[in-house]
C-alpha positions as CSV (number, residue, x, y, z in Angstrom):
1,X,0.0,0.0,0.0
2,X,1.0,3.4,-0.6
3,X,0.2,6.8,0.4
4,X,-2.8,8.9,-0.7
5,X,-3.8,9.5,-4.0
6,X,-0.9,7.3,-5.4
7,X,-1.1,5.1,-8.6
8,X,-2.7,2.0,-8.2
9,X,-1.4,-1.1,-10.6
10,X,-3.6,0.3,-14.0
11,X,-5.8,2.6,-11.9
12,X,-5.4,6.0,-10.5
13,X,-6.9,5.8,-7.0
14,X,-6.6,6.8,-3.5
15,X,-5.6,4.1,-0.3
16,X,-7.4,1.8,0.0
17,X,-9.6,1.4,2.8
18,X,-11.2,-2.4,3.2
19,X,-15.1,-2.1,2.9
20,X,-15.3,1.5,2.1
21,X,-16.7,2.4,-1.3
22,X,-14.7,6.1,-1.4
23,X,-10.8,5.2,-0.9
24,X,-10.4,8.7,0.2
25,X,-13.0,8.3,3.1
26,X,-11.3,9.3,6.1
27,X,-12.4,7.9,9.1
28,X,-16.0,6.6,7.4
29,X,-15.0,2.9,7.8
30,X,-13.7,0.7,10.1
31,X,-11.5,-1.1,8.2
32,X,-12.3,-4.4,10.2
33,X,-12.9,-6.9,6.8
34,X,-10.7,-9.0,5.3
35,X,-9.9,-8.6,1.7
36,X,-10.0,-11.7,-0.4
37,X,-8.6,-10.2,-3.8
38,X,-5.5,-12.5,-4.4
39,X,-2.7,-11.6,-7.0
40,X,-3.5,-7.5,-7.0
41,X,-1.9,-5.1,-4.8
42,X,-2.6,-1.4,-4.0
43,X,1.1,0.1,-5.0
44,X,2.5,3.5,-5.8
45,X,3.7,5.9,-8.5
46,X,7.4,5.4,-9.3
47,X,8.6,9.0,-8.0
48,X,11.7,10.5,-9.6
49,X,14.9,11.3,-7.6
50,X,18.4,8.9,-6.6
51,X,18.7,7.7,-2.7
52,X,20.3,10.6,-0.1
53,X,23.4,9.9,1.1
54,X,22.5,11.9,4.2
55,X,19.6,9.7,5.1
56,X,21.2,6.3,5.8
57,X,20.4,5.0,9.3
58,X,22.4,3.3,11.8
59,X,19.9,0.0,11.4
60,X,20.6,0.4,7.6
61,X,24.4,0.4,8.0
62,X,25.1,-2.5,10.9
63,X,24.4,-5.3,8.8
64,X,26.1,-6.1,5.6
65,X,23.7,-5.6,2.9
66,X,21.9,-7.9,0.7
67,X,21.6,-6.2,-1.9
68,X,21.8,-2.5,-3.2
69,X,19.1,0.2,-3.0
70,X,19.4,0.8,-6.8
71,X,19.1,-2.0,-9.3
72,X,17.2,-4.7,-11.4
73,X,17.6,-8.3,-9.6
74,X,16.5,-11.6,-10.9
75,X,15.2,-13.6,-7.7
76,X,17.3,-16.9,-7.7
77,X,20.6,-15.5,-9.1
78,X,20.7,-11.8,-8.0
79,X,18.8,-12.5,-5.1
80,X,17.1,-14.8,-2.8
81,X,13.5,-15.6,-1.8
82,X,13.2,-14.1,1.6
83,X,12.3,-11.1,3.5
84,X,14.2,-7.5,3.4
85,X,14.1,-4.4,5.1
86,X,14.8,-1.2,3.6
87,X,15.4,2.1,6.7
88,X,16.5,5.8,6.7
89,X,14.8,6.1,3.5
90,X,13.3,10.1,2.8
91,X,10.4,11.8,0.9
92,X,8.8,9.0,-0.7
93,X,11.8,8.7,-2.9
94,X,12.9,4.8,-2.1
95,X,10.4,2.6,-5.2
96,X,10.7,-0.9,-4.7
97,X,8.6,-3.4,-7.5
98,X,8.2,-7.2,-7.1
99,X,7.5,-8.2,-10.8
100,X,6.7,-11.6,-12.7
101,X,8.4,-11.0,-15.7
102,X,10.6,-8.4,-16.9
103,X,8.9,-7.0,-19.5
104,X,8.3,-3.8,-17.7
105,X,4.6,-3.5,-18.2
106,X,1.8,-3.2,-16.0
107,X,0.5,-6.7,-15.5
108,X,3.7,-8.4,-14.5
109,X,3.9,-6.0,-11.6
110,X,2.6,-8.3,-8.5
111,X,3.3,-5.1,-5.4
112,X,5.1,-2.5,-5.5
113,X,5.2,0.9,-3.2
114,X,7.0,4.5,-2.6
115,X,8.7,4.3,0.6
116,X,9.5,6.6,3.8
117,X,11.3,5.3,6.5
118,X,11.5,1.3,7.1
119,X,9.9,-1.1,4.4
120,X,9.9,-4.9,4.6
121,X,9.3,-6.8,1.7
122,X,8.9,-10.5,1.6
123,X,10.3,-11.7,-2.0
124,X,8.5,-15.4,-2.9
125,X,10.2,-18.1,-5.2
126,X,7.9,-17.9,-7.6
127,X,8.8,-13.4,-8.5
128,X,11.1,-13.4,-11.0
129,X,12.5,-9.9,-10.6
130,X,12.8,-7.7,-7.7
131,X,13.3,-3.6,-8.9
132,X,14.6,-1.1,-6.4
133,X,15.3,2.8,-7.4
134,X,16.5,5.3,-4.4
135,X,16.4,3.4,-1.5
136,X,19.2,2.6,1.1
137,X,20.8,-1.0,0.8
138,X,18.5,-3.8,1.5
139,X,19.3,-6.5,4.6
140,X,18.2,-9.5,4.8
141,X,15.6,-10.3,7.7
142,X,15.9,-13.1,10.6
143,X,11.8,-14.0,10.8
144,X,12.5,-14.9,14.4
145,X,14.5,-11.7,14.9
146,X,13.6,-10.1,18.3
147,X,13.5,-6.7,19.6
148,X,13.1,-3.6,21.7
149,X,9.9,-4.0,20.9
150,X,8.9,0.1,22.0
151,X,5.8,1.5,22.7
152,X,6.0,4.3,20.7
153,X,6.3,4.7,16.6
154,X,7.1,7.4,14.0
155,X,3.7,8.6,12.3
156,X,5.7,8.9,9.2
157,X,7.9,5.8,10.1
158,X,7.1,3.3,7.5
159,X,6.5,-0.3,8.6
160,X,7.1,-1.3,11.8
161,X,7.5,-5.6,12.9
162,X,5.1,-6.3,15.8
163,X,7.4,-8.4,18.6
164,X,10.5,-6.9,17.1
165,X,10.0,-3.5,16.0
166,X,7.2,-2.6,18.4
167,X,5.0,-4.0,20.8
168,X,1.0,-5.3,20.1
169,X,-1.6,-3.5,21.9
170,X,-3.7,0.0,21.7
171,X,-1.9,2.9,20.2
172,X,-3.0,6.7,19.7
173,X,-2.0,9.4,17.1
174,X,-3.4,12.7,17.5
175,X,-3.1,16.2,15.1
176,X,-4.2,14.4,11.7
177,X,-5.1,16.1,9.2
178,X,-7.1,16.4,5.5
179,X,-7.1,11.8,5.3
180,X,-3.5,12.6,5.0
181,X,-3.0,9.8,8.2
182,X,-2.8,5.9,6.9
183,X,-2.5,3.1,9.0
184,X,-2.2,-0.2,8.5
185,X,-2.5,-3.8,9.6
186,X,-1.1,-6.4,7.8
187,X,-0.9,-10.4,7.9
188,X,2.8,-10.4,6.0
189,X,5.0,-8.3,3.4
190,X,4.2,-9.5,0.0
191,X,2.4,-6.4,0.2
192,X,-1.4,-7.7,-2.0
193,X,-4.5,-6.9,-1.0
194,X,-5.1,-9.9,0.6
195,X,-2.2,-8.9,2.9
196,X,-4.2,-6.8,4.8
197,X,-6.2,-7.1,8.0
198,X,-7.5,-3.4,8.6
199,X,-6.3,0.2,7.1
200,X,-7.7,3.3,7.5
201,X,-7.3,7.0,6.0
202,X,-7.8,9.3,9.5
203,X,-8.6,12.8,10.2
204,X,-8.2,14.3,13.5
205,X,-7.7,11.4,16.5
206,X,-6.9,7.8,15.5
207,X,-6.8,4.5,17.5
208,X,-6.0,1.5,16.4
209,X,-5.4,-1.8,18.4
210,X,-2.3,-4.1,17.1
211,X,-2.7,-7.7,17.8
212,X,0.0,-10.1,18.3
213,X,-0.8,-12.2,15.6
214,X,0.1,-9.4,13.2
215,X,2.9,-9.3,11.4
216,X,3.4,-5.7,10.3
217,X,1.8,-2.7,11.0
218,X,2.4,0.7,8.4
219,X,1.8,4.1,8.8
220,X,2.6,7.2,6.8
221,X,1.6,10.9,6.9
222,X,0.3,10.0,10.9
223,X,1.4,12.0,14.3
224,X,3.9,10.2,16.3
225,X,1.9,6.7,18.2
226,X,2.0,6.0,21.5
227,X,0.6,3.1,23.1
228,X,-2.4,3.8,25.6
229,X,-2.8,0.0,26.9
């Protein structure tokens, strides 16, 4: 998923908000269904612009990379199936593509996403190219990885891993504005529709409560979380 009023994969639309009819319907819907559309994903204008120097985190830099921020791979050869994590990424500037061909056209893109902050991207046996443009190096990802797990997150942050990254339960982000706040809940990173548990565009207040059997949870364009219970 990407931010508002991105591209979709052959469609110009806004996020998309499970069960709501508008996609730009802030706070109309409670984003509580499950989406059974497998194969599409909701994905994201490829924004011009090379990766900043400047923005490369610590997290970014303590691992040797997998692979580089800026490149065509084949999965198999150039890289494996697995999960990665892009971080210190800027502006919406990192583009990431998982692709079943390369012929470059629309309908052998399977996900794909402009990123700020942290992304995590699960890359399956069966993609057949993996495109990256502006983003800091990619690391691999340990699944049973453990963490700080805090209890507070970066509106604008990116994605965040529940029991690594941050800790399940009730969080609050307050000072939204215009739908430009999107959260969401997701079941893994391959990043389809059918990833997702629950999203939401917000104005104003939002809560949202982040069970332990999630994988992921995103945000962009939200005031900083804190969790509340």
């Amino acid at each position: 998923m990407g931010m508002k009023g991105k591209i979709a994969l052959g469609a110009v639309v806004g996020i998309v908000v499970i069960g709501a009819v508008s996609a730009n319907a802030g706070g109309g819907s409670d984003g509580g269904s499950d989406s059974s559309d497998k194969g599409s994903s909701t994905s994201a204008e490829h924004k011009s612009g090379g990766k900043k120097d400047s923005g490369r985190s610590q997290a970014a830099t303590k691992k040797k990379a997998a692979f580089d921020g800026d490149g065509d791979f084949q999965v198999g050869s150039d890289v494996k199936p697995g999960t990665y994590r892009t971080s210190g990424n800027t502006d919406d500037m990192c583009y990431w593509a998982r692709a079943k061909d390369a012929s470059g056209e629309m309908d052998s893109l399977l996900a794909n996403d402009n990123v700020s902050g942290t992304s995590y991207v699960t890359i399956k046996p069966t993609d057949k190219l993996f495109k990256s443009s502006g983003c800091e190096d990619w690391e691999a990802v340990d699944p049973k990885a453990k963490g700080s797990r805090a209890s507070t997150m970066d509106g604008d942050g990116g994605m965040f891993k529940i029991g690594a990254d941050i800790a399940p339960g009730t969080y609050k982000s307050t000072g939204n504005a215009d739908d430009s706040c999107y959260w969401e809940r997701t079941k893994d990173a391959e990043h389809g529709l059918d990833s997702i548990i629950a999203n939401n565009n917000v104005t104003g207040t939002a809560v949202v409560t982040i069970s332990s059997s999630d994988a992921y949870f995103k945000t962009a364009g939200c005031g900083d979380w804190k969790k509340t219970a």
